[in-house]
C-alpha positions as CSV (number, residue, x, y, z in Angstrom):
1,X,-18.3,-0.6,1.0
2,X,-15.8,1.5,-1.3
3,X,-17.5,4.7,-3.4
4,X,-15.8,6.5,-6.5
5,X,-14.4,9.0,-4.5
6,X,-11.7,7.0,-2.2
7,X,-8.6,7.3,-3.4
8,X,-6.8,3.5,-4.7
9,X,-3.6,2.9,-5.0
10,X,-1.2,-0.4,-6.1
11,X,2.1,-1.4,-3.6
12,X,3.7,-4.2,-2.7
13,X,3.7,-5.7,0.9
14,X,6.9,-4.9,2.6
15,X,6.1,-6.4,5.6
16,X,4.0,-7.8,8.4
17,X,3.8,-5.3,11.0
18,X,1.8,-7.4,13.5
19,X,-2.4,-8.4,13.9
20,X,-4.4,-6.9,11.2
21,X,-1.2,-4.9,9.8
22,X,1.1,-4.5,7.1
23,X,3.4,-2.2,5.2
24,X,3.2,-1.3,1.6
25,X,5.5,0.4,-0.1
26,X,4.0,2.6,-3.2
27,X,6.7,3.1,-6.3
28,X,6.4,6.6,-8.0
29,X,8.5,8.9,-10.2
30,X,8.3,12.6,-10.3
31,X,10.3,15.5,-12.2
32,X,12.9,17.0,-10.9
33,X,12.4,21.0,-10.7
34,X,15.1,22.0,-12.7
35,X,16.4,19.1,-14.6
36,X,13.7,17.5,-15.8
37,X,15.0,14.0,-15.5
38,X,12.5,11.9,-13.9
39,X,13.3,10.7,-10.2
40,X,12.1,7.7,-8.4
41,X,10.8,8.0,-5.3
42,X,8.9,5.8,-2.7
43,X,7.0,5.9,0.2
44,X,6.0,3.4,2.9
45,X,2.1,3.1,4.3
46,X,1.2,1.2,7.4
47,X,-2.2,-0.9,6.3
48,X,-5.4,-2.3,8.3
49,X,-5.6,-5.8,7.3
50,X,-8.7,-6.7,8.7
51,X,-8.6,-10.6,7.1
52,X,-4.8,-11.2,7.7
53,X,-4.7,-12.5,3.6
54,X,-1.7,-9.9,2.6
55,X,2.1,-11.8,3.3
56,X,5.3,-10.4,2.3
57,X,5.5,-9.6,-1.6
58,X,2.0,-9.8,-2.6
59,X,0.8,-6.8,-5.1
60,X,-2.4,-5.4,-3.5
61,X,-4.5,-2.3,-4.5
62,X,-5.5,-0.6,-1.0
63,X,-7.8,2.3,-0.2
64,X,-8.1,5.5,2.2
65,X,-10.5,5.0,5.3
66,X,-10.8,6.7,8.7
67,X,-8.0,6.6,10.9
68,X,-7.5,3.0,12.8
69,X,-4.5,4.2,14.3
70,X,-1.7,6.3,15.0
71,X,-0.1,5.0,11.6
72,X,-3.1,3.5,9.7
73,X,-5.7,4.9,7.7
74,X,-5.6,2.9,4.6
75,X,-6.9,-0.6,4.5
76,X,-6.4,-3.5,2.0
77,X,-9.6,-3.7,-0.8
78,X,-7.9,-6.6,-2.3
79,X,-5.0,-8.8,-3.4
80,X,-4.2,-8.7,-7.3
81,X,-1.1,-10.6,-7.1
82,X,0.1,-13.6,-4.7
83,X,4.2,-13.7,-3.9
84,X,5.5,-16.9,-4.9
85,X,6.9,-19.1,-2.4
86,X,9.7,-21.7,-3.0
C-alpha cells in the first residue's frame, strides 16, 4: 500500500474535522535568512482518516496520496502514540 518514495511525516491531531477527517499540525524549525537563529514554525494539514482511529492529541505518522478533496491529500498510515484521557 505505501512504497519508499511517499513522503512521511509525524504531527499531532489538532482536531476532528468531521467523517473520515482530521487536522494535524506538523512542528518544524527553520533558519532565519539573516540571523541565523533558528525559528519555529508550523503548519496545519487536513487528513483522510479512512478508519476514524485518530482523536484529539494522538502522535500519528501520515503520508501523501492523491487528492480526496479540496483540503486532503494526505491520509493517516498509522497511530504511534495514543492521547491520554483523564
Amino acid at each position: 500500500m505505501q512504497d519508499d518514495k511517499t513522503k512521511t511525516l509525524t504531527g499531532k491531531i489538532v482536531s476532528k474535522s468531521g467523517d473520515k477527517s482530521v487536522k494535524v499540525v506538523i512542528d518544524f524549525k527553520v533558519k532565519h535568512p539573516k540571523y541565523g537563529k533558528y525559528i519555529k514554525r508550523r503548519t496545519k494539514i487536513g487528513v483522510h482518516d479512512e478508519q476514524n482511529v485518530g482523536c484529539v492529541g494522538d502522535l500519528v505518522a501520515i503520508g501523501q496520496c492523491r487528492p480526496r478533496s479540496r483540503s486532503k491529500s494526505w491520509r493517516l498510515l498509522k497511530v504511534i502514540e495514543k492521547a491520554v484521557t483523564v
